[in-house]
LOZARO-675748 format. One record per residue (C-alpha): x negated, y negated, z; residue in one letter. Coordinates in steps of 0.001 Angstrom, whole numbers, plus 500000, padded with zeros to 6 digits. Layout:
residues N
XYZa ...
END
This chain:
residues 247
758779498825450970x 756898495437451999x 758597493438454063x 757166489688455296x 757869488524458490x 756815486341460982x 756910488476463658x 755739489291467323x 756909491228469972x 758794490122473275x 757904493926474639x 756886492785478437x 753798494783477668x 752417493576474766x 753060489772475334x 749365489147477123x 747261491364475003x 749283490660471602x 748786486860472265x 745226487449472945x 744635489209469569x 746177486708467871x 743871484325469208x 741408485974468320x 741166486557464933x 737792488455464897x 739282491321467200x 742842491100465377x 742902494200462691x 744496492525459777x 746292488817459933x 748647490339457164x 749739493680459116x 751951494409462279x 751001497998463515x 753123499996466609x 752536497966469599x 750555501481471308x 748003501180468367x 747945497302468620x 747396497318472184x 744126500275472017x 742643498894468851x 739030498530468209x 737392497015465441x 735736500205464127x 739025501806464051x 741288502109460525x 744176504880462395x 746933501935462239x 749897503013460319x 751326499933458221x 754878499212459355x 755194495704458742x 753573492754456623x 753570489199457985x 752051486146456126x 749009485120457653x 748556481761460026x 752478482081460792x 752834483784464487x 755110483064466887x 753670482272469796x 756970480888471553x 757715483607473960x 760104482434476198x 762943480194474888x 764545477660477190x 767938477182477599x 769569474810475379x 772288472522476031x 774658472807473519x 775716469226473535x 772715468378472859x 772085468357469117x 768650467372468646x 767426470025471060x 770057472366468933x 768021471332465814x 764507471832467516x 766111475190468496x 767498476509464990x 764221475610463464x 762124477082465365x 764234480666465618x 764458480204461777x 760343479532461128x 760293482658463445x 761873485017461852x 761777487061465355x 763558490889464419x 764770492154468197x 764243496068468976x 761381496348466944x 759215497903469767x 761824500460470140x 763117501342466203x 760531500016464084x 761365498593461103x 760701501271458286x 762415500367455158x 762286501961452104x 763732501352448617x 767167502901449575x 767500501301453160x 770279499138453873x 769880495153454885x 773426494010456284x 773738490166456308x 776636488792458467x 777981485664458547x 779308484272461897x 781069481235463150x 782530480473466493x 784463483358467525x 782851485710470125x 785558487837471014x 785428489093467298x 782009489203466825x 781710491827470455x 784016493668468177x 782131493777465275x 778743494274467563x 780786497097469260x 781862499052465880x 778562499040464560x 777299500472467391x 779111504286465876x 777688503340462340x 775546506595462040x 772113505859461195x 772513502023461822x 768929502190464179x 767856502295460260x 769334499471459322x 768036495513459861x 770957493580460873x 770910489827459990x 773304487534461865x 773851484480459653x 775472481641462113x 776672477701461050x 777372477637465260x 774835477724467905x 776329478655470638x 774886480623474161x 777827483004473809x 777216484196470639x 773557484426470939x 773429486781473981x 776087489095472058x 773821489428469413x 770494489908471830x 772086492139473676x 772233494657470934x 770063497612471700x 770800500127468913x 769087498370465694x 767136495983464615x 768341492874464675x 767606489161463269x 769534485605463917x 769499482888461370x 770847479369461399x 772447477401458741x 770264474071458941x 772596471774458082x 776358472057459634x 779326470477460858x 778486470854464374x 774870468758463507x 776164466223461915x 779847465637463485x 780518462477462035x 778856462776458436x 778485465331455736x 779424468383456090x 781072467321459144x 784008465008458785x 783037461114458433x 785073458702459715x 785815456974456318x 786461460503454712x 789343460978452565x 792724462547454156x 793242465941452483x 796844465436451287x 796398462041450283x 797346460530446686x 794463460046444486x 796031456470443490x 796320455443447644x 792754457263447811x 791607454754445097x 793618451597447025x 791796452905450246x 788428453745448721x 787881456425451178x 784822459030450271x 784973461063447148x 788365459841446132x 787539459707442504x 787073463701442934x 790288465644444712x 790305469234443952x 791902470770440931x 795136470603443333x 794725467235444052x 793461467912447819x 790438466571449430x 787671468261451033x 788168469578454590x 784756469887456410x 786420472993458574x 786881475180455166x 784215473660453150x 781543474818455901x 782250478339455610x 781899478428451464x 778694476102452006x 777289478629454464x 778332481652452570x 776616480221449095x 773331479293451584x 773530482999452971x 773952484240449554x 770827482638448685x 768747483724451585x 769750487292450369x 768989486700447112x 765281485492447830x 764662488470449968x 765793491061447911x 764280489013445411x 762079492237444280x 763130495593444124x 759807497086445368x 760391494851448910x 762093492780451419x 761083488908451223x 761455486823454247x 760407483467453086x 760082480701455232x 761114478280452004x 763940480091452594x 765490478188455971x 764492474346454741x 
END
């Protein structure tokens, strides 16, 4: 099963000689293939032992190692943030489980918003899922938040991905898909709407409600994880990460 990611390792070990090799195309084995960090680390030119584990498209590494911290009222650092964790693609624990998949291997994709306390839970149950250290785990968020990131980093049991829905309420506070100040009230009459001219008035639901930014996000993010998903089971011979994916 082929699986392209953009992808390097935050192993302590392999940081200075991966980034070297990466550098340096002419020693590098293969731009397209990851191999176990052991191999990586030892290989020569002349040598062809490397076990594929991983593909990655070529002339997309990561070579942001260290991530700063990130004020989280700060939303164009947020936005410099989410796009760079999304163009990397970075898959924790894979210098520890590997990421093997095969045709019958299981991708869970879970969608998160603002609540840590029940995410711990959910971290904490899938921790006794048997065989899970087989399983890629992909945490869909429309929140950054520090709290919910170092829940999911501090996962040590399978691999494990974060993605960020570009576009969200807490991005754009004051416009769409946030709530705008000129928005329409969600019980309001479609006639007083009209008198008002608020946004979207000519278009209440089929219940004659207006759109509430708060509910709306979470279909919005579930249709935009729904189509990540799609695109990379998009084959049934392989997993496709696509960068096209995140824009």
């Amino acid at each position: 099963m082929h699986v392209l990611l953009n992808f390097n390792s935050h192993h302590p070990a392999s940081i200075d000689p991966l980034l070297y090799k990466l550098r340096n195309p002419d020693i590098f084995i293969n731009p397209h293939v990851q191999v176990g960090h052991e191999k990586l680390d030892s290989f020569t030119p002349q040598s062809n032992e490397a076990k594929l584990e991983v593909f990655i498209p070529p002339l997309m590494y990561n070579q942001t190692f260290f991530k700063g911290d990130v004020q989280e009222n700060n939303l164009t650092q947020i936005k410099l943030e989410i796009d760079r964790v999304n163009r990397e693609q970075f898959i924790h624990n894979l210098h520890k489980f590997g990421l093997k998949l095969k045709t019958d291997s299981v991708v869970m994709v879970i969608q998160v918003h603002d609540r840590a306390q029940y995410l711990q839970i959910l971290v904490d149950s899938l921790r006794k899922v048997k065989k899970i250290e087989e399983t890629l785990v992909i945490f869909s968020h429309d929140v950054y938040s520090e709290a919910l990131n170092k829940i999911v980093q501090s996962i040590d049991f399978c691999p494990v991905m974060q993605i960020f829905m570009p576009v969200t309420a807490q991005l754009h506070p004051k416009e769409f898909p946030g709530e705008h100040p000129n928005d329409c009230p969600r019980n309001i009459k479609k006639a007083e709407a009209a008198t008002k001219k608020c946004n979207n008035w000519e278009h209440p639901d089929k219940y004659g409600h207006y759109r509430e930014a708060k509910y709306c996000q979470t279909k919005h993010h579930w249709l935009w994880k729904d189509k990540c998903s799609r695109q990379c089971a998009v084959k049934f011979t392989g997993l496709q990460m696509r960068r096209t994916v995140y824009t």
